[in-house]
NUSESE-70233 format. One line per 8 residues: number of its first residue (from 1); for each residue x, y, z of C-alpha. Coordinates in nm, 4 decimals. Each point is the difference from the previous one (the first is absolute). Example, Ala and Ser with C-alpha at 12.3 -4.5 7.8 and 13.67 -1.06 7.14 Angstrom:
<nodes>
1 = 1.2300/-0.4500/0.7800 | 0.1370/0.3440/-0.0660
</nodes>
This chain:
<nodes>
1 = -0.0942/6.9545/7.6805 | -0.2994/-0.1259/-0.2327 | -0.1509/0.2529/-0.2351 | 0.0100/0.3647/0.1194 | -0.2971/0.0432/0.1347 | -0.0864/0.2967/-0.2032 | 0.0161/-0.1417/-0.3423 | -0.1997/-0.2555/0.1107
9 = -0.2849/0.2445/0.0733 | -0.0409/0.0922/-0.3268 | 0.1009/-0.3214/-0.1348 | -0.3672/0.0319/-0.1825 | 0.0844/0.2658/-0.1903 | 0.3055/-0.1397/-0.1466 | -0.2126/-0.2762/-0.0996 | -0.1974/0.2313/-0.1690
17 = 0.3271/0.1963/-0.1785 | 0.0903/-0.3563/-0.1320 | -0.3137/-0.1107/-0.1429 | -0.0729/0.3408/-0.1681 | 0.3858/-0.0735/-0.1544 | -0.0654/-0.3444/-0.1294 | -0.2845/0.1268/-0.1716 | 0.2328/0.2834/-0.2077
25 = 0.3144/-0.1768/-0.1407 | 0.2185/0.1556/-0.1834 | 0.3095/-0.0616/-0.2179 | 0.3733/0.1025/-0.0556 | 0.0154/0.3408/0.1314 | -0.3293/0.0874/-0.0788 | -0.1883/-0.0104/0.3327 | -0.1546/0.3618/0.0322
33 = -0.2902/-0.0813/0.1663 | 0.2176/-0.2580/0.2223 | 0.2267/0.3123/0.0868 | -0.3360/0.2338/0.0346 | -0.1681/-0.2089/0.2536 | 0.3326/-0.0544/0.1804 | 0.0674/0.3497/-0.0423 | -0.3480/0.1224/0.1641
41 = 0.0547/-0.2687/0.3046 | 0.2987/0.1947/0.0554 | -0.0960/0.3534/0.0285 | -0.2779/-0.0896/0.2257 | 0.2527/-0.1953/0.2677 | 0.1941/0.3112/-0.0585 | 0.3200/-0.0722/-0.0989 | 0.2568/0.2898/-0.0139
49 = 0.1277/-0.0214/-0.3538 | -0.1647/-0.1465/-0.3289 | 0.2167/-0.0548/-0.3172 | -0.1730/-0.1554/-0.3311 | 0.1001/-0.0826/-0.3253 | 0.2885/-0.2397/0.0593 | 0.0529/-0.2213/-0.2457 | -0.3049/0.1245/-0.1493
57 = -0.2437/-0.0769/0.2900 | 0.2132/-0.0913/0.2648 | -0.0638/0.2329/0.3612 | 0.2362/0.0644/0.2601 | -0.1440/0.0966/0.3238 | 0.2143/0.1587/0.2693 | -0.1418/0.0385/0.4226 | 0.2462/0.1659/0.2178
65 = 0.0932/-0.1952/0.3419 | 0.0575/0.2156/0.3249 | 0.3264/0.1453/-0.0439 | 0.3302/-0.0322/-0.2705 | 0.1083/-0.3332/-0.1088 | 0.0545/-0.2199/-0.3224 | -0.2543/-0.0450/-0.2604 | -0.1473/-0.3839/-0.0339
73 = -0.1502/-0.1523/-0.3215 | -0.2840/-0.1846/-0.0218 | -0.1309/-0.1154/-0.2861 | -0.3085/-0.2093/-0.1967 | -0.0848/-0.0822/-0.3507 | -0.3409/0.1404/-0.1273 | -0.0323/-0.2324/-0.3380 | -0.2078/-0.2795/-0.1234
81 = 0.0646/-0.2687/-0.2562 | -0.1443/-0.0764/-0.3322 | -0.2464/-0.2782/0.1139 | -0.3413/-0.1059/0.0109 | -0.1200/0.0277/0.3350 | -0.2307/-0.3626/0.0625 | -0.0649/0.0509/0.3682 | -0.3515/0.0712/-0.0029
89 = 0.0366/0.2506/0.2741 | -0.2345/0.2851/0.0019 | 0.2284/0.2155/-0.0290 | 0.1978/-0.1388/-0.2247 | 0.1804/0.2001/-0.2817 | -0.1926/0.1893/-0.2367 | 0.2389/0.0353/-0.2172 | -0.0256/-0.3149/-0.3251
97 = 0.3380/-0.1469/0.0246 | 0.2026/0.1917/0.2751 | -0.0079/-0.1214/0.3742 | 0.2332/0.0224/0.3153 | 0.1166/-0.3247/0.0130 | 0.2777/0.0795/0.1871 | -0.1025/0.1999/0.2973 | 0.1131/0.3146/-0.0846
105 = -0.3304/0.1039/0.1457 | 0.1027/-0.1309/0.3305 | 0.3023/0.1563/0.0012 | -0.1166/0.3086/-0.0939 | -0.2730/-0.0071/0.3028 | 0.2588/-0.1108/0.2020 | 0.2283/0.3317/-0.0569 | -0.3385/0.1697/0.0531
113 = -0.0668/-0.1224/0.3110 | 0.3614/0.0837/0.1261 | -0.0368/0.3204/-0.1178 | -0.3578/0.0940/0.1353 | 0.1790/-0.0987/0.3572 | 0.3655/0.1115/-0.0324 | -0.2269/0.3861/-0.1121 | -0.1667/-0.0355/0.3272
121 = 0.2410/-0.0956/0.2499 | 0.3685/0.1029/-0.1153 | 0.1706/-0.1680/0.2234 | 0.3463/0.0087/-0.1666 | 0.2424/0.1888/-0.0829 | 0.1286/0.1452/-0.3425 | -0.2556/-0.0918/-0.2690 | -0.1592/-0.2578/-0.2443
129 = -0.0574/-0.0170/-0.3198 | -0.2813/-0.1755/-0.1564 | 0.0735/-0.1565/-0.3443 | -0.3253/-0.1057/-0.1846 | 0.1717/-0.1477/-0.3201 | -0.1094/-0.0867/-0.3356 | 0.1179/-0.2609/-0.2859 | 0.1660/-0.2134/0.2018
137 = -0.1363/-0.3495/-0.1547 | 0.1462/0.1814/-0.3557 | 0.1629/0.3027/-0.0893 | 0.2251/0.0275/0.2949 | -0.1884/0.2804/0.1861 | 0.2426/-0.0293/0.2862 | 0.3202/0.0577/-0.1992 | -0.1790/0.3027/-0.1585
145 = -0.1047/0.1356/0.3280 | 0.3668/-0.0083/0.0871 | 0.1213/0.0920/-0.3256 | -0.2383/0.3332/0.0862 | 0.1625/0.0489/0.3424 | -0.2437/-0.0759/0.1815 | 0.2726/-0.1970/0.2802 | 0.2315/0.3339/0.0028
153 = -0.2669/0.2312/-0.0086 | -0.1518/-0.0507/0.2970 | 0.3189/-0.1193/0.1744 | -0.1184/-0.3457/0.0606 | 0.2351/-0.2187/0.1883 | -0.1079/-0.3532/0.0482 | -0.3405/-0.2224/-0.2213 | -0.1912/-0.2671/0.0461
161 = -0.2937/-0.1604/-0.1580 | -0.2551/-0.2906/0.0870 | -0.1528/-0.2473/-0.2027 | -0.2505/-0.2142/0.0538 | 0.0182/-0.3879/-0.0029 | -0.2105/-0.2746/-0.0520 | -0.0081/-0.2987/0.1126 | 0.1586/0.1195/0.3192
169 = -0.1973/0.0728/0.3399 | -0.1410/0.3147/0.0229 | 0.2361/0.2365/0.1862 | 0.3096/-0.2164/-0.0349 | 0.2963/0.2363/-0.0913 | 0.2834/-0.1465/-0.3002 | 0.3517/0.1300/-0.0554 | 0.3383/-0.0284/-0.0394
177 = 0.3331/0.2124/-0.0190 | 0.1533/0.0515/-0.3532 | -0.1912/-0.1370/-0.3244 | -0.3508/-0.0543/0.0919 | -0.1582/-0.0045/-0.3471 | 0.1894/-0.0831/-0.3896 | 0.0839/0.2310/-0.2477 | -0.1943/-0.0613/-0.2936
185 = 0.0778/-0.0322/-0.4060 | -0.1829/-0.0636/-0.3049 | 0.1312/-0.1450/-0.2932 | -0.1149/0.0269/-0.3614 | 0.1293/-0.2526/-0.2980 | -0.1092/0.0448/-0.3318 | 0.1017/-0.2686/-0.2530 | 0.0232/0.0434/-0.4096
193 = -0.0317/-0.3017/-0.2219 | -0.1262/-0.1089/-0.2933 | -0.3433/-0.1685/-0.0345 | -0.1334/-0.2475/-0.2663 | -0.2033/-0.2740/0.0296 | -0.0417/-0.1953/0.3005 | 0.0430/-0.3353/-0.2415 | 0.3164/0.1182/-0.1171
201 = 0.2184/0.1306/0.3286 | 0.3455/-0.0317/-0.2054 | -0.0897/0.3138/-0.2189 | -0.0802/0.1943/0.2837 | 0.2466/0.1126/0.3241 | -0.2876/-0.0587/0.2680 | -0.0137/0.2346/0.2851 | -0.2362/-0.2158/0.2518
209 = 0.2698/-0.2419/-0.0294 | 0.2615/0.2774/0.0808 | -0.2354/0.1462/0.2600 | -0.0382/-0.3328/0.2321 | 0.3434/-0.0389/-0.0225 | 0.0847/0.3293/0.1240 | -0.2300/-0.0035/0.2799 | 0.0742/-0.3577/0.0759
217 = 0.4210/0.1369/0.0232 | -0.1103/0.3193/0.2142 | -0.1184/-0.2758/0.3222 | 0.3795/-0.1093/0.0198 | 0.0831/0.3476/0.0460 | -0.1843/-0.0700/0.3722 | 0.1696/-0.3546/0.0145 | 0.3309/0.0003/-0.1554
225 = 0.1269/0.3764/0.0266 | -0.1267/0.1281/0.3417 | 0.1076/-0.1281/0.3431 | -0.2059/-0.1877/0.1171 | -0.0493/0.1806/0.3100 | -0.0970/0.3764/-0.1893 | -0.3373/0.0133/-0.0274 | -0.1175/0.0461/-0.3200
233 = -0.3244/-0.1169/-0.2193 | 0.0138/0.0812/-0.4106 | -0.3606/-0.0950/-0.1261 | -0.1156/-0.0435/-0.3716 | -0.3270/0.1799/0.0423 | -0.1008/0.0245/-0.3861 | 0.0494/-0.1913/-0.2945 | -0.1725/0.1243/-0.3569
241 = 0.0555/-0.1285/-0.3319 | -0.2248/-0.0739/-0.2999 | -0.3421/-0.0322/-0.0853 | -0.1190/-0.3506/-0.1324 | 0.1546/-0.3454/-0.0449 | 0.1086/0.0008/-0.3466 | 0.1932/0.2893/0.0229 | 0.3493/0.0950/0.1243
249 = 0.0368/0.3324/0.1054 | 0.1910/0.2526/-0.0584 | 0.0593/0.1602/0.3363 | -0.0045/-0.1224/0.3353 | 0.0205/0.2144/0.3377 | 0.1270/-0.1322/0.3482 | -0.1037/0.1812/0.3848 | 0.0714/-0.0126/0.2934
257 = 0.1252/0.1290/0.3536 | 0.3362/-0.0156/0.2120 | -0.0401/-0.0020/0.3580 | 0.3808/0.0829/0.2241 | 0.1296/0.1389/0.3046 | 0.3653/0.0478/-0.1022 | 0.1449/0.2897/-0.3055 | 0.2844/-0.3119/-0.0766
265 = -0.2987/-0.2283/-0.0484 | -0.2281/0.2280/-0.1937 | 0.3066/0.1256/-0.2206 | 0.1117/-0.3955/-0.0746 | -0.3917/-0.0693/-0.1143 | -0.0313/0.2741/-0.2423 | 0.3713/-0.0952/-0.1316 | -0.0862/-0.3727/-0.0236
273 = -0.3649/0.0522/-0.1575 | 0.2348/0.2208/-0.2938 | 0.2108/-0.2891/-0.0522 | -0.2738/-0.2454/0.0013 | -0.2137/0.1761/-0.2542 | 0.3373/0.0698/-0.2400 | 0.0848/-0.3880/0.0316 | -0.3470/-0.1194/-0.1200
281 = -0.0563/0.2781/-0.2446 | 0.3711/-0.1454/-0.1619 | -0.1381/-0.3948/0.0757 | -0.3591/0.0680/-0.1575 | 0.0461/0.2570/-0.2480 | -0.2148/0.2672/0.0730 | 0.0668/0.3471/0.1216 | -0.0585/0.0665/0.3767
289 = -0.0376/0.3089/0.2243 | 0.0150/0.0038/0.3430 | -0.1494/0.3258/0.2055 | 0.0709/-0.0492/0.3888 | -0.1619/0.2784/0.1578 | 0.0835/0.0376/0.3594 | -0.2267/0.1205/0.2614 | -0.0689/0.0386/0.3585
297 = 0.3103/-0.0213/0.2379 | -0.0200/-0.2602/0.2859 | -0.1353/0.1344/0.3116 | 0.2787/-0.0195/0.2265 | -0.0871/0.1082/0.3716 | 0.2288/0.1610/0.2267 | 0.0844/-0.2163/0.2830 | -0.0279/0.2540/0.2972
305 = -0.3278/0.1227/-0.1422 | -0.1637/-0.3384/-0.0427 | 0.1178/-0.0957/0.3230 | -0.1763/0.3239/0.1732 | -0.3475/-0.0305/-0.2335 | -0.0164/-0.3959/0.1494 | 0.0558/0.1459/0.3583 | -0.2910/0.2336/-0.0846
313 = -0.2231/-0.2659/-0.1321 | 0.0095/-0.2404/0.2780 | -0.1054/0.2745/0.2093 | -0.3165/-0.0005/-0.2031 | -0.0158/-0.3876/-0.0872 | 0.1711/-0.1303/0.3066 | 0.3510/-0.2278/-0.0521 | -0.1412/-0.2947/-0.1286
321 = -0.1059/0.1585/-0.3145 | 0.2666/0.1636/-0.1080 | 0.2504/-0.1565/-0.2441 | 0.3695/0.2157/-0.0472 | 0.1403/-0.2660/-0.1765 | -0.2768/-0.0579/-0.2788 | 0.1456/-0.1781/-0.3151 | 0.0421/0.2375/-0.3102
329 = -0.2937/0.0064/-0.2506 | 0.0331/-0.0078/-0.3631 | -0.2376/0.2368/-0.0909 | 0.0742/0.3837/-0.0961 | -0.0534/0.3696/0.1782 | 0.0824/0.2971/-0.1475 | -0.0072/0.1341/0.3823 | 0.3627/-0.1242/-0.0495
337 = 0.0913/0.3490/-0.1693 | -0.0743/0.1331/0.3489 | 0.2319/-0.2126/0.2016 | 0.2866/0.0502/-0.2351 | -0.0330/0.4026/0.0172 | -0.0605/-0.0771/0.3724 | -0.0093/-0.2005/0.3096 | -0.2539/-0.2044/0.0800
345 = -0.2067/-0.3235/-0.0020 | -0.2627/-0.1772/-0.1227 | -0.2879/-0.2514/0.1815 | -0.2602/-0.2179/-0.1064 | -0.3211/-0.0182/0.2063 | -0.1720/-0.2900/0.0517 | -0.3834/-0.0086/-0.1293 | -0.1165/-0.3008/0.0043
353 = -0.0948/-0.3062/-0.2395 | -0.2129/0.0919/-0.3258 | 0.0988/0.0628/-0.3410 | 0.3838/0.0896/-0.0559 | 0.1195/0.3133/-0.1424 | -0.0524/0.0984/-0.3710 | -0.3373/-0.2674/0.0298 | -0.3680/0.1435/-0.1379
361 = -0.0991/-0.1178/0.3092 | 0.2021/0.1175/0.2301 | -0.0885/0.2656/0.2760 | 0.1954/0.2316/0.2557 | -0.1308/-0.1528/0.3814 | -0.0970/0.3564/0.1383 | 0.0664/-0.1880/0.3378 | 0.3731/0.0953/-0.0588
369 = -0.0368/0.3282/-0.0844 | -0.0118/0.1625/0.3918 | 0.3476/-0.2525/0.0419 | 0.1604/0.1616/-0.2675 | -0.0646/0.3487/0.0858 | 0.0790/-0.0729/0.3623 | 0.3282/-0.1294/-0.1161 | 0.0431/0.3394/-0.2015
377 = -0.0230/0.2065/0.2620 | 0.1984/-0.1631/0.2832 | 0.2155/-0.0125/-0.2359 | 0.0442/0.3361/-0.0095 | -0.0608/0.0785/0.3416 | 0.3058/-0.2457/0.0911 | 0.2632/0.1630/-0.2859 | -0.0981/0.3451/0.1164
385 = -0.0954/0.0279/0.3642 | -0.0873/0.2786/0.2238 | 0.2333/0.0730/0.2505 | -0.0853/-0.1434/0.3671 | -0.0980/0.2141/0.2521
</nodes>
C-alpha cells in the first residue's frame, strides 16, 4: 500500500502548512503562533477534543474512532533552532537568527495531515491523541508534558514519533528495538589559578596548562575506561582562557558533551571526569570544579512496538525500504521521556540528500510529508481496527 490515497489529495495543502511554518520559527516553549496555526488547522478538520497550554504551548488533540478501545499517542515537535536561515528560499524565515533547521515543520505538517484524514474517515477504534510538542531541541518540553500528565490524562497507551532524515531516500523508513538515540550530558569545568606574566610562568599556577591537560585526560575516559564495545563519544567542545600573549590568566573554563546508551556507562564518566579534575587540580595547583549536568535519557524503543511501526511502514514504502535493524544514533530526543512513561517507538524518515540537520541551509523535502502522515495513520488504523464484518 503506497500513500493513502487521500492524503495524497491534499498533499498541496500540506505543502502549504509547511512553508507557512518555516517562515514562523519559534524557540523553547515559546511557539504560540506555531500552536495557533496548528490549533486553527485543527478545529476546521474537526477534531473531537482540543487541549492547549502544555508545557506552555504544547496541544493535545483527541478524535474518537468508531467504538471503545485504547487510546494511541502520536506525537511531533513544533520548535525551531537558534540559526540563521541561508537558504534563500522565498519563504524563508522571517525571523533574524531563528530557523527550522531541523524539520520540526515537517513533522508538524505531517501530524496535520494524519489528523485532517484520521477526522474524516475514523476508521479505528478507541481514540488518538495528537501531541503537537514544544521545546524539545532545549528545555525538555516532552518531560514537562509528562511531568503535567498529559500520558495519564488522556489514558494514552502506546507513542511513537517520526523524524526526518537526510541523506536517506525519500520514504525509506529507520528503526530499531531498544536504544535508538543517546542520552545526552553537558559538562562544565571551571579552573582557578594564578596569573602573572606570560615571561615569567614559575610565579604563576597556569590554568591553560591545567585546562589541556584535563581535556587531553577526559579522551582516555572513551579509550581506557569504557569497553570497547559501549558506545560512547565524550567531546571537548569549548576551550576559553585569556586574552593576549603576554599574559597568563587567571581563570580558564573547559565544555563539552557526553554522548551514552548505558546508566553503568554514564555513571562511570561523571565519576571518572571527578577524579580526573581532583588529580590535575592536586598535579597543577589550581582549584578545579567540575559541574556534570545530565540531560536527556536515551531513547530506548520497545521491541514489539518498533517491530509493528516497521510492519506499518513497509506497507507505505514497500519492503525494500524499510530498515528494523538501523544502527543506534548518537544524537539526543527528549521524545525519550515519552517512551519511558510509555510504550512505544521511534522512526526516522528518509528525505533525501541536501543539507544535514542543525545546517543554515538545510530544508524539510515536503515530498515526505504525505509518507509520513500516511505512516501515521495506518498506523493507527492497524493498532486499533474496526471489527470485520
Amino acid at each position: 500500500m503506497p500513500v493513502v490515497n487521500r492524503i495524497a489529495e491534499f498533499s498541496g495543502d500540506m505543502t502549504r502548512w509547511r512553508q507557512h511554518l518555516h517562515g514562523i520559527p519559534e524557540l523553547g516553549q515559546d511557539c504560540h503562533d506555531t500552536a495557533a496555526f496548528v490549533t486553527a488547522r485543527l478545529r476546521e478538520f474537526g477534531v473531537d477534543e482540543i487541549h492547549e497550554g502544555f508545557a506552555k504551548t504544547g496541544i493535545v488533540a483527541l478524535i474518537r474512532g468508531q467504538g471503545d478501545g485504547p487510546t494511541i499517542g502520536l506525537r511531533a515537535d513544533m520548535d525551531a533552532l537558534p540559526i540563521a536561515e541561508a537558504t534563500g528560499l522565498d519563504y524563508a524565515s522571517a525571523r533574524p537568527g531563528k530557523m527550522h533547521a531541523c524539520g520540526h515543520d515537517g513533522h508538524t505538517t505531517m501530524l496535520l495531515g494524519a489528523a485532517r484524514y484520521l477526522a474524516e474517515t475514523r476508521n479505528f477504534t478507541g481514540r488518538v491523541a495528537l501531541i503537537f510538542q514544544p521545546a524539545e531541541e532545549t528545555g525538555g518540553g516532552a518531560e514537562v508534558m509528562v511531568d503535567q500528565g498529559v500520558l495519564d490524562r488522556f489514558d494514552i497507551s502506546q507513542v511513537y514519533a517520526l523524524h526526518n532524515a537526510p541523506g536517506y531516500a525519500p520514504g525509506e523508513f529507520l528503526t530499531t528495538p531498544g536504544p535508538i538515540m543517546a542520552a545526552v550530558d553537558e559538562f562544565r569545568v571551571h579552573i582557578k589559578g594564578v596569573g602573572g606574566h606570560g615571561a615569567m610562568p614559575h610565579a604563576t599556577r597556569d590554568p591553560v596548562v591545567a585546562a589541556v591537560a584535563i581535556a587531553q585526560a577526559f579522551q582516555t575516559i572513551v579509550s581506557r575506561n569504557a569497553y570497547a564495545l559501549d558506545n560512547l563519544v565524550v567531546s571537548v567542545t569549548q576551550i576559553h582562557a585569556g586574552t593576549t600573549d603576554n599574559v597568563i590568566p587567571d581563570t580558564a573554563f573547559l565544555n563539552g558533551t557526553v554522548r551514552s546508551f548505558d546508566l553503568e556507562v554514564q555513571r562511570m564518566v561523571r565519576n571518572r571526569m571527578r577524579e580526573i579534575v581532583q588529580g590535575h587540580a592536586m598535579s597543577f595547583g589550581v582549584e578545579v570544579e567540575l559541574d556534570y549536568l545530565q540531560g536527556y535519557p536515551p531513547t530506548i524503543n520497545d521491541a514489539d512496538s518498533a517491530a509493528f511501526a516497521a510492519e506499518v511502514a513497509r506497507e507505505i514504502s514497500g519492503p525494500a525500504r524499510v530498515s528494523d535493524d538501523s544502527p543506534r544514533r548518537m544524537g539526543a530526543e527528549d521524545f525519550a521521556y515519552m517512551l519511558k512513561a510509555r510504550p512505544g517507538a521511534y522512526l526516522f524518515l528518509g528525505q533525501g540528500e541536501g543539507a544535514g540537520l542543525h545546517h543554515p541551509e538545510y530544508n524539510f523535502n515536503d515530498e515526505v510529508a504525505p509518507v509520513g502522515a500516511s505512516f501515521f495513520a495506518r498506523l493507527v488504523e492497524r493498532a486499533q481496527p474496526l471489527a470485520a464484518g
